[in-house]
CHARMM-style PDB file with segment names, atoms N, HN, CA, C and O in Angstrom:
ATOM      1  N   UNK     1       5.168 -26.167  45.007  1.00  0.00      PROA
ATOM      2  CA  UNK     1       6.144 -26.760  45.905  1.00  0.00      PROA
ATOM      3  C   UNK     1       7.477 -26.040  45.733  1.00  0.00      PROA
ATOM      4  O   UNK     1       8.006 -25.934  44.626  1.00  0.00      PROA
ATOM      5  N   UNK     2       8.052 -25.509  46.942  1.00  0.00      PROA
ATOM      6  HN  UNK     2       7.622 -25.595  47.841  1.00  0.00      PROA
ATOM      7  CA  UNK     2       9.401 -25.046  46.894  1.00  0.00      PROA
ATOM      8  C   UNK     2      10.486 -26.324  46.317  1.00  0.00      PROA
ATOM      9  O   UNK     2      10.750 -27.440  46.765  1.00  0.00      PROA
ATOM     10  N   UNK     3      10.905 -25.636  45.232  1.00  0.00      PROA
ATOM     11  HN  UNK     3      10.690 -24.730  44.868  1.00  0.00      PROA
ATOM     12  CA  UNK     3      12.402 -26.553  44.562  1.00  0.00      PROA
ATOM     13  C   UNK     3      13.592 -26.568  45.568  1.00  0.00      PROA
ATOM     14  O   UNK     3      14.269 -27.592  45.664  1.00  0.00      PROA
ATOM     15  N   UNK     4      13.953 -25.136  46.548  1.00  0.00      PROA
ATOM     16  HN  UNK     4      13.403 -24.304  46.470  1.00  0.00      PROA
ATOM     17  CA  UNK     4      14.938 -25.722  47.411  1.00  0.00      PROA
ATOM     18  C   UNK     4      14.317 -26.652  48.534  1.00  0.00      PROA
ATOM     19  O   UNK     4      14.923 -27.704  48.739  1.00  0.00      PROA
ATOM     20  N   UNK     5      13.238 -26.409  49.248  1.00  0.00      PROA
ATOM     21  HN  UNK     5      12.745 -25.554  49.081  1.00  0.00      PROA
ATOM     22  CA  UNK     5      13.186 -27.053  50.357  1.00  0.00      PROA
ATOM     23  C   UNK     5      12.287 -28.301  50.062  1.00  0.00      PROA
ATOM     24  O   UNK     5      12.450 -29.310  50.748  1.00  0.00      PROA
ATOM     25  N   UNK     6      11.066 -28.268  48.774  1.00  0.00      PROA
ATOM     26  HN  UNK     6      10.934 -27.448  48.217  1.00  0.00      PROA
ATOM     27  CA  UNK     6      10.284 -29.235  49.095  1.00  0.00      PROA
ATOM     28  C   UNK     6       9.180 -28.817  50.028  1.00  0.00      PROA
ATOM     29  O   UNK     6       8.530 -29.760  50.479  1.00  0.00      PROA
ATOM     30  N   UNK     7       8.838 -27.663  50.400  1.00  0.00      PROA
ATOM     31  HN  UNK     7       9.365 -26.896  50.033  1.00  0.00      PROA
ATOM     32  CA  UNK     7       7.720 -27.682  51.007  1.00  0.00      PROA
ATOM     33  C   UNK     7       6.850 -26.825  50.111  1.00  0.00      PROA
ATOM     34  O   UNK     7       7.046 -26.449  48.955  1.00  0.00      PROA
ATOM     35  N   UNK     8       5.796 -26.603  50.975  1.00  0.00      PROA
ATOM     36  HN  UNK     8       5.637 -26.908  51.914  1.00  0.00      PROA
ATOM     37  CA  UNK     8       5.012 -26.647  49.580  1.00  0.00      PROA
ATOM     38  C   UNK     8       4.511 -24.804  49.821  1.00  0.00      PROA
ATOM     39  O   UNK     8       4.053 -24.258  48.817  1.00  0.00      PROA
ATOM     40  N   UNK     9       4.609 -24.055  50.966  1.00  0.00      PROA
ATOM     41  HN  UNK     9       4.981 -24.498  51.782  1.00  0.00      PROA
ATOM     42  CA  UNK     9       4.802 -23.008  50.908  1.00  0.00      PROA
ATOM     43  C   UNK     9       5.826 -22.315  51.989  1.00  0.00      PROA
ATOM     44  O   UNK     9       6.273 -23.100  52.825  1.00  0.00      PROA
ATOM     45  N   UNK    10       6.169 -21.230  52.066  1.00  0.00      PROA
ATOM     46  HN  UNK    10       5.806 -20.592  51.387  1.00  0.00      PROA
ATOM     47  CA  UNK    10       7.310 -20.379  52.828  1.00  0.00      PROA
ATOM     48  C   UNK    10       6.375 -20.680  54.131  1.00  0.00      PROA
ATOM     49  O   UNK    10       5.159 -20.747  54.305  1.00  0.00      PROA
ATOM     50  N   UNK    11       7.743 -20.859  55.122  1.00  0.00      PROA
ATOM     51  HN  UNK    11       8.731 -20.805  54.981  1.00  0.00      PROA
ATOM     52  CA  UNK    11       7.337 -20.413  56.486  1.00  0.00      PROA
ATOM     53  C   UNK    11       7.867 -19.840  57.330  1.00  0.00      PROA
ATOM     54  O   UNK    11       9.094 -19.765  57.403  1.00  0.00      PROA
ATOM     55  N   UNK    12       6.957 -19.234  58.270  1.00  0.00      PROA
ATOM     56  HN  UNK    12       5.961 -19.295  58.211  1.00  0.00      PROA
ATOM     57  CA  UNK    12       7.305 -17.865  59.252  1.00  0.00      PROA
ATOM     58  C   UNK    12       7.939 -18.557  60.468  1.00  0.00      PROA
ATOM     59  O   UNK    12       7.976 -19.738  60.810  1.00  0.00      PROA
ATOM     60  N   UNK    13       8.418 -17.446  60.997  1.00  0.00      PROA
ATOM     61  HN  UNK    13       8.388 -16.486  60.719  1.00  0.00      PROA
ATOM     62  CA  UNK    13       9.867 -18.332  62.329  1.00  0.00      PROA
ATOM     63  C   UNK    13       8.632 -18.939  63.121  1.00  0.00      PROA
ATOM     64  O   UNK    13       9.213 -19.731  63.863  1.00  0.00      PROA
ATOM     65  N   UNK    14       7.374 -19.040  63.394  1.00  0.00      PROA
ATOM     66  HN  UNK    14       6.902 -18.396  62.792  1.00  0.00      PROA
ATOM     67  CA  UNK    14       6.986 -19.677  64.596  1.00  0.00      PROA
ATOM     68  C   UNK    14       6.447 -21.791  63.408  1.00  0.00      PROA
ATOM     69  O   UNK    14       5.605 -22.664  63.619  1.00  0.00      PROA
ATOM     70  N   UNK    15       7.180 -21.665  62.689  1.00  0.00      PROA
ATOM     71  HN  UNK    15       7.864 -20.957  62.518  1.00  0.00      PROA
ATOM     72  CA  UNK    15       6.488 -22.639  61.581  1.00  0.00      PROA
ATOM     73  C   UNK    15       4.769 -22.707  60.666  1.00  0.00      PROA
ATOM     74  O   UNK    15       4.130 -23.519  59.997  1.00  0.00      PROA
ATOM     75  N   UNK    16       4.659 -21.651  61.052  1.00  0.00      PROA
ATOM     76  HN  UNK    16       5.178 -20.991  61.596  1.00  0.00      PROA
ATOM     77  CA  UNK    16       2.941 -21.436  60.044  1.00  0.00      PROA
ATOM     78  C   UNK    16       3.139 -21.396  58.623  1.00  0.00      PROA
ATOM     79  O   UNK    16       4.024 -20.628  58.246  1.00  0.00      PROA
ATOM     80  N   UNK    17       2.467 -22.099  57.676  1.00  0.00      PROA
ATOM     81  HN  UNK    17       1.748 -22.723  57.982  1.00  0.00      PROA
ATOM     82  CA  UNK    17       2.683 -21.488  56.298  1.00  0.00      PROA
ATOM     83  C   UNK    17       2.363 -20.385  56.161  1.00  0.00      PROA
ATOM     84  O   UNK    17       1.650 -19.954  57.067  1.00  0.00      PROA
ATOM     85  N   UNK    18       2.644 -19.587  55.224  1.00  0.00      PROA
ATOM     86  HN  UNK    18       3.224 -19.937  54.488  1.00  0.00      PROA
ATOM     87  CA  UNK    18       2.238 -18.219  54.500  1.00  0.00      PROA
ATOM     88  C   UNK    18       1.311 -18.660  53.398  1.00  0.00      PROA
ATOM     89  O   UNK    18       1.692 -19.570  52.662  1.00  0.00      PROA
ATOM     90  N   UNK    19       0.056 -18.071  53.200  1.00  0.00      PROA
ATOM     91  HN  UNK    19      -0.253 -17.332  53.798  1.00  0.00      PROA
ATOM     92  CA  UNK    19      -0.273 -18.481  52.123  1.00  0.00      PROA
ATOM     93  C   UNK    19       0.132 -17.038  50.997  1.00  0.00      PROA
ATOM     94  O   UNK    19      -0.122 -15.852  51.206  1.00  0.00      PROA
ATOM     95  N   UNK    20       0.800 -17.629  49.846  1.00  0.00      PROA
ATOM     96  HN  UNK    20       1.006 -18.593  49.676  1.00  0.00      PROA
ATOM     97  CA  UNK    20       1.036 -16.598  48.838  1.00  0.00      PROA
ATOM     98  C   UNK    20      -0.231 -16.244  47.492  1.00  0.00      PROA
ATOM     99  O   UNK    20      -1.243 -16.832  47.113  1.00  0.00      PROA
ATOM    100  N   UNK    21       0.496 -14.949  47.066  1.00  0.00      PROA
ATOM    101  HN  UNK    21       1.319 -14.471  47.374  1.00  0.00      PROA
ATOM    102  CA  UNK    21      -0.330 -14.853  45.843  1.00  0.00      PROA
ATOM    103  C   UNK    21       0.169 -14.585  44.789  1.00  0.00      PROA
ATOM    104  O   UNK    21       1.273 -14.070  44.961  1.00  0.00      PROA
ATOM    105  N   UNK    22      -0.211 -14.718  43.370  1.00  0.00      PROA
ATOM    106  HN  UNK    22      -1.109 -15.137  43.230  1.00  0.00      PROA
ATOM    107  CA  UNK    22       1.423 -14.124  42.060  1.00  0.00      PROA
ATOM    108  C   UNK    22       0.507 -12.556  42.024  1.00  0.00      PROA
ATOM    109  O   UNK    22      -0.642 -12.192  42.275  1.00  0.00      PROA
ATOM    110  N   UNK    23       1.820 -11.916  41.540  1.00  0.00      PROA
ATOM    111  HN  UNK    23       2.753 -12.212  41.336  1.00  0.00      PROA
ATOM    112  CA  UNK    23       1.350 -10.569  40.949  1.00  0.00      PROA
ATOM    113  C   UNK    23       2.469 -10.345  39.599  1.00  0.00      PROA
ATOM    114  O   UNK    23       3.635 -10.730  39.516  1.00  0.00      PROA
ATOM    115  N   UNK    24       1.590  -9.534  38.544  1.00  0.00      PROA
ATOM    116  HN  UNK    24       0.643  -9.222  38.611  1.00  0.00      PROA
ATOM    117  CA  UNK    24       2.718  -9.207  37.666  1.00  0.00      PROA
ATOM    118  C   UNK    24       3.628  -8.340  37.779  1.00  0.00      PROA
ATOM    119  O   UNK    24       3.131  -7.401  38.400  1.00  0.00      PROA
ATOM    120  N   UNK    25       4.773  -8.103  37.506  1.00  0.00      PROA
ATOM    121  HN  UNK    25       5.178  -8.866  37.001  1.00  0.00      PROA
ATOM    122  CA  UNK    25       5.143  -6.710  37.822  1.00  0.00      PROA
ATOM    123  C   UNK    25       5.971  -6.729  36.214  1.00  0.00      PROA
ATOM    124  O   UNK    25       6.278  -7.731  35.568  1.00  0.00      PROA
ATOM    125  N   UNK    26       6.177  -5.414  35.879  1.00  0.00      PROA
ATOM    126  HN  UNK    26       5.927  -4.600  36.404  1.00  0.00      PROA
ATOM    127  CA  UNK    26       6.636  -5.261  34.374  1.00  0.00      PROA
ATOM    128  C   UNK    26       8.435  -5.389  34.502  1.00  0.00      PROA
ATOM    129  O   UNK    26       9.122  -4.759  35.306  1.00  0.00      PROA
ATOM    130  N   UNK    27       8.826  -6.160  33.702  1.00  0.00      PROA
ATOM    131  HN  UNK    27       8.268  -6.671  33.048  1.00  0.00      PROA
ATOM    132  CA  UNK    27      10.096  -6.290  33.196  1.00  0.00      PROA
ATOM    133  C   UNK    27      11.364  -5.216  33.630  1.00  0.00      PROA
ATOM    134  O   UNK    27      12.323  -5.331  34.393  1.00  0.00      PROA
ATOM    135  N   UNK    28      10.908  -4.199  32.815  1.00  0.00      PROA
ATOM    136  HN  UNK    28      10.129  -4.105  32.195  1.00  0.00      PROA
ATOM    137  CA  UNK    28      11.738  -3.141  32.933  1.00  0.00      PROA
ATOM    138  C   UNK    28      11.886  -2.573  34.947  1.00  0.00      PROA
ATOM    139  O   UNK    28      12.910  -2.361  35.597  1.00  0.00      PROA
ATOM    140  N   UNK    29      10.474  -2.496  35.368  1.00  0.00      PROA
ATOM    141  HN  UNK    29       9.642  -2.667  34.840  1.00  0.00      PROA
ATOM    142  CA  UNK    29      10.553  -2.581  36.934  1.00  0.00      PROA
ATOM    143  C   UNK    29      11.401  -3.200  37.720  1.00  0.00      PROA
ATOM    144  O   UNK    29      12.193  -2.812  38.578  1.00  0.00      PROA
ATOM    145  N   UNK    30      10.927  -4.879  37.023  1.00  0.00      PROA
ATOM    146  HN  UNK    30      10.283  -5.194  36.326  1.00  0.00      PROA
ATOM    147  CA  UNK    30      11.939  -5.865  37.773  1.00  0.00      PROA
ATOM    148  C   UNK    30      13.589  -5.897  37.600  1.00  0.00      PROA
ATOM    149  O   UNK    30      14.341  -6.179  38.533  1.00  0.00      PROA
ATOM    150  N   UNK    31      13.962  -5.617  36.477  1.00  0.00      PROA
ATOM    151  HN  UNK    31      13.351  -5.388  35.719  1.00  0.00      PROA
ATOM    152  CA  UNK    31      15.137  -4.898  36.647  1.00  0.00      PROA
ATOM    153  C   UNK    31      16.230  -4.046  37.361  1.00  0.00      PROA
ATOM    154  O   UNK    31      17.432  -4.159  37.599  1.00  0.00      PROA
ATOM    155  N   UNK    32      15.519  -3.396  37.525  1.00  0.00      PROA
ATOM    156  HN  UNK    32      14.542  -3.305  37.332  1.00  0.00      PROA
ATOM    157  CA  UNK    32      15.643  -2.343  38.702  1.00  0.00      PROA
ATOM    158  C   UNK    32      15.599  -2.430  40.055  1.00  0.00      PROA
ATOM    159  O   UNK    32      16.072  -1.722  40.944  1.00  0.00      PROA
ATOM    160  N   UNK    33      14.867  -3.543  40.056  1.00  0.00      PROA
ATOM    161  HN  UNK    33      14.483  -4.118  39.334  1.00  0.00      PROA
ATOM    162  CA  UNK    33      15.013  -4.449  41.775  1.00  0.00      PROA
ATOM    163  C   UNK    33      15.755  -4.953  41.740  1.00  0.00      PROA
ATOM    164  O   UNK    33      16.547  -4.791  42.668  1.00  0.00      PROA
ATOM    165  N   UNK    34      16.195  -6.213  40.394  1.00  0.00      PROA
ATOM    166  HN  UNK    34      15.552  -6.345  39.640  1.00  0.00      PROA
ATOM    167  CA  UNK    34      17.192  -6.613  40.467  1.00  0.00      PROA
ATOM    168  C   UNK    34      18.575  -6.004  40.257  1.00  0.00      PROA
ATOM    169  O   UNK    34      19.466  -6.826  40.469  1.00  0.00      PROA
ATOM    170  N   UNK    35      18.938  -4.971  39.952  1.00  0.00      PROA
ATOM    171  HN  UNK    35      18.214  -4.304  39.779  1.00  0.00      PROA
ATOM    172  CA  UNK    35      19.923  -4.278  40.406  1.00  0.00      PROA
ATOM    173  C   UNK    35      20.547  -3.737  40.773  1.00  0.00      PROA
ATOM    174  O   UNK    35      21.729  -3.553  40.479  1.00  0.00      PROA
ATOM    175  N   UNK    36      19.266  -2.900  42.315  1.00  0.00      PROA
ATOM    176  HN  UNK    36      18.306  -3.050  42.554  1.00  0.00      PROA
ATOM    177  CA  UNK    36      19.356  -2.779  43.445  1.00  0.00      PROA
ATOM    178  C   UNK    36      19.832  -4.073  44.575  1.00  0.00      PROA
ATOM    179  O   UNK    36      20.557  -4.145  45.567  1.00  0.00      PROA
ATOM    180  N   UNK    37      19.263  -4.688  44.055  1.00  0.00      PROA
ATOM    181  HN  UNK    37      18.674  -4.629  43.249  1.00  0.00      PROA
ATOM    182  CA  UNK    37      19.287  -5.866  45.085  1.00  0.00      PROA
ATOM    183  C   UNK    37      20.872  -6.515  45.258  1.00  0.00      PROA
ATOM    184  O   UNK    37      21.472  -6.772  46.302  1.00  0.00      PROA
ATOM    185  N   UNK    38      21.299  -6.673  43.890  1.00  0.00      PROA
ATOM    186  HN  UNK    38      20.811  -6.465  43.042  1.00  0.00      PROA
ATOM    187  CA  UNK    38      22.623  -7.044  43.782  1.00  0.00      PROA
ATOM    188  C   UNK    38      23.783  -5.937  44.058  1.00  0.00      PROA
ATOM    189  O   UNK    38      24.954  -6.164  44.363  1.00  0.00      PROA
ATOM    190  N   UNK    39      23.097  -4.581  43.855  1.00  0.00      PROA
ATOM    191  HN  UNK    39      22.146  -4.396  43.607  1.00  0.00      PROA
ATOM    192  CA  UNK    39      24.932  -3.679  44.298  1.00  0.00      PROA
ATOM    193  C   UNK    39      24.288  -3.474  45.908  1.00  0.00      PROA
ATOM    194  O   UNK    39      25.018  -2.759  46.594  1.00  0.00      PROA
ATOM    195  N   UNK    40      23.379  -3.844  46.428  1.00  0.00      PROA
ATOM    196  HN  UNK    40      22.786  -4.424  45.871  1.00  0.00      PROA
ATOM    197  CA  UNK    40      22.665  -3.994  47.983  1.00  0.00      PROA
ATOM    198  C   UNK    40      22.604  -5.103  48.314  1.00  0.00      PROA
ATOM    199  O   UNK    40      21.535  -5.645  48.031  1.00  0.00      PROA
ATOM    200  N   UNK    41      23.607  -5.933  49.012  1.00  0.00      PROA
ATOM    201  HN  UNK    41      24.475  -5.493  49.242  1.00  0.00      PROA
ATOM    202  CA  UNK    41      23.246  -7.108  49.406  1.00  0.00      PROA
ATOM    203  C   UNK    41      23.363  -7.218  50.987  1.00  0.00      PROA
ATOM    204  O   UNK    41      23.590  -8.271  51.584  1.00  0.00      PROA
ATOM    205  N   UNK    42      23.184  -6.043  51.544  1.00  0.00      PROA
ATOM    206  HN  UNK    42      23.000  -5.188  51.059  1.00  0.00      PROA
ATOM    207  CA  UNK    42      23.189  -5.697  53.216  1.00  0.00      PROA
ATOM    208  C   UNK    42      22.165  -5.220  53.026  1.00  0.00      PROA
ATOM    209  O   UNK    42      21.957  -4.387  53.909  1.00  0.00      PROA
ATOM    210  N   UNK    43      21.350  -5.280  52.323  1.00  0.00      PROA
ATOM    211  HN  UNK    43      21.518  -5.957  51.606  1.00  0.00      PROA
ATOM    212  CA  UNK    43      19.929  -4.330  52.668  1.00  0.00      PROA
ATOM    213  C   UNK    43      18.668  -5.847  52.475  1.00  0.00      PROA
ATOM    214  O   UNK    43      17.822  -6.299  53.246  1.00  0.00      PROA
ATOM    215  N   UNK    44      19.004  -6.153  51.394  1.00  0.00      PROA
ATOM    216  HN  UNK    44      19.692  -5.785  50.768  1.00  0.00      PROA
ATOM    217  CA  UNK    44      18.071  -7.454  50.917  1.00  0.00      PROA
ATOM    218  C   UNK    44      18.594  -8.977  50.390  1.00  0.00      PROA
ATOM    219  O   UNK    44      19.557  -9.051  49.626  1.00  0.00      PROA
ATOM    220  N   UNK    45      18.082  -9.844  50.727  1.00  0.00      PROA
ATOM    221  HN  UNK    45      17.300  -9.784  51.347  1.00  0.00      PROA
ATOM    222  CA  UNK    45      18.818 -11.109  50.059  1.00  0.00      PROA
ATOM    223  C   UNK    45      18.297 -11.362  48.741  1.00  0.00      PROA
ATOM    224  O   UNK    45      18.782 -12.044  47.838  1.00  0.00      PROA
ATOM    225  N   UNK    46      17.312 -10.752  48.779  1.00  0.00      PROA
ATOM    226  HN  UNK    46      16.918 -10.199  49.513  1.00  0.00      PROA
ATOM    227  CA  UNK    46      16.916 -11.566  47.190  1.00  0.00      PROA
ATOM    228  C   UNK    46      15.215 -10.307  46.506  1.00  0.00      PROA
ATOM    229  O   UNK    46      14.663  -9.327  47.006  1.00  0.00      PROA
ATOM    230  N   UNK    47      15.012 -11.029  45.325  1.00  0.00      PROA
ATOM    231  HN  UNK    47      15.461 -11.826  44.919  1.00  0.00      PROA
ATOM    232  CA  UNK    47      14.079  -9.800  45.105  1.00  0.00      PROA
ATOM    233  C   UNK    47      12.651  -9.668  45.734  1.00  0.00      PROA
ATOM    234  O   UNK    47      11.999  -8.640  45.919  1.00  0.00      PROA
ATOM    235  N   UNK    48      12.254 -11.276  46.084  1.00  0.00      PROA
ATOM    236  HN  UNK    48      12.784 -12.111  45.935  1.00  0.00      PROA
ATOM    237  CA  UNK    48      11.390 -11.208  47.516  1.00  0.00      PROA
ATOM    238  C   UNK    48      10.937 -10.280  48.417  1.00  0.00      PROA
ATOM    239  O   UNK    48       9.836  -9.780  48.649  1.00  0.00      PROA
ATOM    240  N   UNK    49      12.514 -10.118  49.068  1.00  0.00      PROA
ATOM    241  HN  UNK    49      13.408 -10.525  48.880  1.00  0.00      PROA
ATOM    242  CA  UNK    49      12.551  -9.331  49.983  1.00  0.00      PROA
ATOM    243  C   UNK    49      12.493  -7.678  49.787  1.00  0.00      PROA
ATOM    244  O   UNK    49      12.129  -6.890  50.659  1.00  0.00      PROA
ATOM    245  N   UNK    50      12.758  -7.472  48.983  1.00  0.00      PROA
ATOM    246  HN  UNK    50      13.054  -8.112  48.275  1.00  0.00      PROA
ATOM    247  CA  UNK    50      12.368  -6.034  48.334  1.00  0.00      PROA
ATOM    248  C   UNK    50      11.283  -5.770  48.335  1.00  0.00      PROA
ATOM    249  O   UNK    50      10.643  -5.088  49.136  1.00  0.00      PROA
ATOM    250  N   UNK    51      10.881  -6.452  47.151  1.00  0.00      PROA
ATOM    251  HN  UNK    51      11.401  -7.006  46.500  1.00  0.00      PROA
ATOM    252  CA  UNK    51       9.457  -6.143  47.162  1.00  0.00      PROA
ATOM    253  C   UNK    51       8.027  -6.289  48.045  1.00  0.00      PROA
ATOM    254  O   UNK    51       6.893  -5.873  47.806  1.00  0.00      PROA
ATOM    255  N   UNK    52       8.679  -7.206  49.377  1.00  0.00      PROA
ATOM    256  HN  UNK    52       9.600  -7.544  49.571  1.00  0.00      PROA
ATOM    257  CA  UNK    52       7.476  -7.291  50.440  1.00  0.00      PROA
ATOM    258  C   UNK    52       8.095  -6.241  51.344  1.00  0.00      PROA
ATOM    259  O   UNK    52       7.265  -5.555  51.942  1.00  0.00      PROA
ATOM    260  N   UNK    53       9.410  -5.957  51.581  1.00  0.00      PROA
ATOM    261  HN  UNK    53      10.084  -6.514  51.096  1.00  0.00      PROA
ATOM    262  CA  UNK    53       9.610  -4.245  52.085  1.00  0.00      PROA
ATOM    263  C   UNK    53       8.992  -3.402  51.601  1.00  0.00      PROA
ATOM    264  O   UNK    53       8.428  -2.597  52.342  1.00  0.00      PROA
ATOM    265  N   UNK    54       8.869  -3.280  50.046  1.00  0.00      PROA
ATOM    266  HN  UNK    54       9.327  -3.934  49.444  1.00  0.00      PROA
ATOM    267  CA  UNK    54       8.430  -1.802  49.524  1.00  0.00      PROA
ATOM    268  C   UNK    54       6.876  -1.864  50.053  1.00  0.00      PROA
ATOM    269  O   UNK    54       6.358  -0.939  50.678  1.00  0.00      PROA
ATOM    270  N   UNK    55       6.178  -3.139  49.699  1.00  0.00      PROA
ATOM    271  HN  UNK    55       6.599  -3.891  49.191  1.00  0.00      PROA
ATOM    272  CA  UNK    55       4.676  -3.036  49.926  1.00  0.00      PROA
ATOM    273  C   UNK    55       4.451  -2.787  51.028  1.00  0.00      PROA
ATOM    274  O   UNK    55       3.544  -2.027  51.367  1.00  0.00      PROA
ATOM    275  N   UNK    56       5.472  -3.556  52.064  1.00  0.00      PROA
ATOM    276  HN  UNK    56       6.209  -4.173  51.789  1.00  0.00      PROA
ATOM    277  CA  UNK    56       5.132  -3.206  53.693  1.00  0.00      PROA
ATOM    278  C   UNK    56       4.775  -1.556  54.186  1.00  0.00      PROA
ATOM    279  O   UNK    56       4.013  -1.070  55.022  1.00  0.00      PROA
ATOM    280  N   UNK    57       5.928  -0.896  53.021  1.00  0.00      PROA
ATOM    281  HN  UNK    57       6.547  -1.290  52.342  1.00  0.00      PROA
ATOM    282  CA  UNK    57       6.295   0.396  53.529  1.00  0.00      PROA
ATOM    283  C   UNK    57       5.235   0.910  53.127  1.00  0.00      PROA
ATOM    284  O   UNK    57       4.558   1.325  54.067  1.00  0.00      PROA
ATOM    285  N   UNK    58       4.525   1.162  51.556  1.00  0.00      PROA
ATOM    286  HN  UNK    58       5.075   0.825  50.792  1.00  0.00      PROA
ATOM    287  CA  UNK    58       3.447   1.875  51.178  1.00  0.00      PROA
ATOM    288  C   UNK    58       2.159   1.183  51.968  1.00  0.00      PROA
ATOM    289  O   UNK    58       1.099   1.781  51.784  1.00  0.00      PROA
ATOM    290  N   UNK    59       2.113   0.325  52.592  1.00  0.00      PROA
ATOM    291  HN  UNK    59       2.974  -0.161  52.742  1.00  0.00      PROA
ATOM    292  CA  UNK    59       0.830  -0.267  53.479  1.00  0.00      PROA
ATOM    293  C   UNK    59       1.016   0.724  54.717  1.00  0.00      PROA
ATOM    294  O   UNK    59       0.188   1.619  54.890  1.00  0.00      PROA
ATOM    295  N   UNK    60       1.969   0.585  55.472  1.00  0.00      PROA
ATOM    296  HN  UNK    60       2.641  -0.142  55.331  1.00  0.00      PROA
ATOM    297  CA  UNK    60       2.416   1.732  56.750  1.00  0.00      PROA
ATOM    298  C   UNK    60       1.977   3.345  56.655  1.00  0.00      PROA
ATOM    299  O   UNK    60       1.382   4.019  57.495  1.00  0.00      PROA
ATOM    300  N   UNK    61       2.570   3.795  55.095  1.00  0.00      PROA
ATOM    301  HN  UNK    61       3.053   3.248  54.412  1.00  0.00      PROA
ATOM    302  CA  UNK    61       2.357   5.176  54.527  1.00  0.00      PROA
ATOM    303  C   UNK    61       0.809   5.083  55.064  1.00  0.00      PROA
ATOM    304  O   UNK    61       0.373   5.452  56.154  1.00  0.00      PROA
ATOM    305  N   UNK    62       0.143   4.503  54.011  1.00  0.00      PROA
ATOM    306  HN  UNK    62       0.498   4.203  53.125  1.00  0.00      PROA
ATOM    307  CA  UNK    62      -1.415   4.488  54.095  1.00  0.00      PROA
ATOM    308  C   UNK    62      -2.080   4.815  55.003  1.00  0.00      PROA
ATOM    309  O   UNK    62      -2.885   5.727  55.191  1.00  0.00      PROA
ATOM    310  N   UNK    63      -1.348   3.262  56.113  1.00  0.00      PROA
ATOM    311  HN  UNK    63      -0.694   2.521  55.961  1.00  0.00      PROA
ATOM    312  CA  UNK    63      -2.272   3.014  56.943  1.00  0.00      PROA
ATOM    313  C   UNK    63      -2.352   4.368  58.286  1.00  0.00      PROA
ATOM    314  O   UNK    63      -3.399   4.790  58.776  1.00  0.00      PROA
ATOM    315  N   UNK    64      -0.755   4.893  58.692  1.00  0.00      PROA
ATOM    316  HN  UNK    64       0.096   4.551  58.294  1.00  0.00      PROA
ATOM    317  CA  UNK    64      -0.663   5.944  59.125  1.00  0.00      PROA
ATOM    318  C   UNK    64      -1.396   7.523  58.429  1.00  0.00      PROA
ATOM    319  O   UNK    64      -1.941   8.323  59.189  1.00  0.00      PROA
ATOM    320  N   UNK    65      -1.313   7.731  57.192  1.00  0.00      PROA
ATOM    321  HN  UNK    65      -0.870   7.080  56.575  1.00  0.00      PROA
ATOM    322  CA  UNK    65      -1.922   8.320  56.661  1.00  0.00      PROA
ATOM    323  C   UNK    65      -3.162   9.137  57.321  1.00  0.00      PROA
ATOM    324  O   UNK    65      -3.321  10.221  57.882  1.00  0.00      PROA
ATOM    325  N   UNK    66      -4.157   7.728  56.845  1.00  0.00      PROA
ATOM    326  HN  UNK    66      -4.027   6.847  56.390  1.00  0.00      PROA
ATOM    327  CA  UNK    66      -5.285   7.645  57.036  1.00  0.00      PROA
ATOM    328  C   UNK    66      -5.916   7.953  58.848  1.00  0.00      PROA
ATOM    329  O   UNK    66      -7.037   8.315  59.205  1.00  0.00      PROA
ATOM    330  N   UNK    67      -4.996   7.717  59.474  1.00  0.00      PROA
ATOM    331  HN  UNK    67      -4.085   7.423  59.183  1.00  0.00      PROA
ATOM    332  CA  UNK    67      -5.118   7.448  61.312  1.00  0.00      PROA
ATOM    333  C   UNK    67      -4.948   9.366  61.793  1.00  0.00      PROA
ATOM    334  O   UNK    67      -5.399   9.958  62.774  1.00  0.00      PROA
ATOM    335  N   UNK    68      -4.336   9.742  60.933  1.00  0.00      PROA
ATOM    336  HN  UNK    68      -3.970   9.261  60.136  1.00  0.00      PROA
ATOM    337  CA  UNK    68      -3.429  11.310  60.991  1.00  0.00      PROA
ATOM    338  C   UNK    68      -4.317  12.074  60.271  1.00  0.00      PROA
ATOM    339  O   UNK    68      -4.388  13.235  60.673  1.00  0.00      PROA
ATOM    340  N   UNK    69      -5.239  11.704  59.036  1.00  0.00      PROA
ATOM    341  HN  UNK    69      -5.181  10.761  58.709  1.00  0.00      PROA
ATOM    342  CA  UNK    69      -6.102  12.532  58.699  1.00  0.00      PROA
ATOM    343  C   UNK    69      -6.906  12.655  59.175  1.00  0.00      PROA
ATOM    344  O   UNK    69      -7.538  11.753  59.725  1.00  0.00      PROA
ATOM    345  N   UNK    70      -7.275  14.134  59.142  1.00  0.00      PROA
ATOM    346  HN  UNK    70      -6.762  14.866  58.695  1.00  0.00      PROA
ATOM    347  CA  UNK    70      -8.765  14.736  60.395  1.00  0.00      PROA
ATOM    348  C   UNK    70     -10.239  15.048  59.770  1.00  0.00      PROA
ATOM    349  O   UNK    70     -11.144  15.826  60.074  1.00  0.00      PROA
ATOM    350  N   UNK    71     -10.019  13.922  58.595  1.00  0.00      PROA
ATOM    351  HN  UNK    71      -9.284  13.290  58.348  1.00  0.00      PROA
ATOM    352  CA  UNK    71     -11.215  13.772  57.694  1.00  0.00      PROA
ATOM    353  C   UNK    71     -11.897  12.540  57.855  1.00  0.00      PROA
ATOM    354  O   UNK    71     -13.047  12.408  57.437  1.00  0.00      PROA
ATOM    355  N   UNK    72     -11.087  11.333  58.610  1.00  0.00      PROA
ATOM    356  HN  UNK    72     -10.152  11.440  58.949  1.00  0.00      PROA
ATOM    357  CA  UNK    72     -11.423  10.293  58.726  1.00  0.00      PROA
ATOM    358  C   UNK    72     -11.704  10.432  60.297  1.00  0.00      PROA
ATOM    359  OT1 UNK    72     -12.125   9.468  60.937  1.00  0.00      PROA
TER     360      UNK     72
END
């Protein structure tokens, strides 16, 4: 359950839940988001948002990648 809102998962602008998942990420990593995130606060609000940018971006890499290679 979300502590600010009370609901019990994030939701997307049309009101659907998201269903989430945990992942670990190492200390020293998270760091580094977090202090991007804070001298960047026009780029991201929080470390959330970073890190579902970065994944978005290496999912895109991939997925274009793969569409562009003339092996597939």
């Amino acid at each position: 359950m979300c502590p600010k809102c009370g609901d019990k998962m994030p939701r997307t602008l049309r009101g659907e839940a998201v269903p989430r998942k945990n992942i670990r990420i190492p200390k020293p990593m998270m760091d580094k988001v977090e202090r991007i995130v804070e001298e960047h606060p026009e780029l991201y609000n929080n470390r959330q948002q970073f890190i579902e940018a970065a994944i978005r971006e290496n999912i895109e890499k991939y997925v274009l990648g793969s569409t562009l290679s003339p092996d597939k």
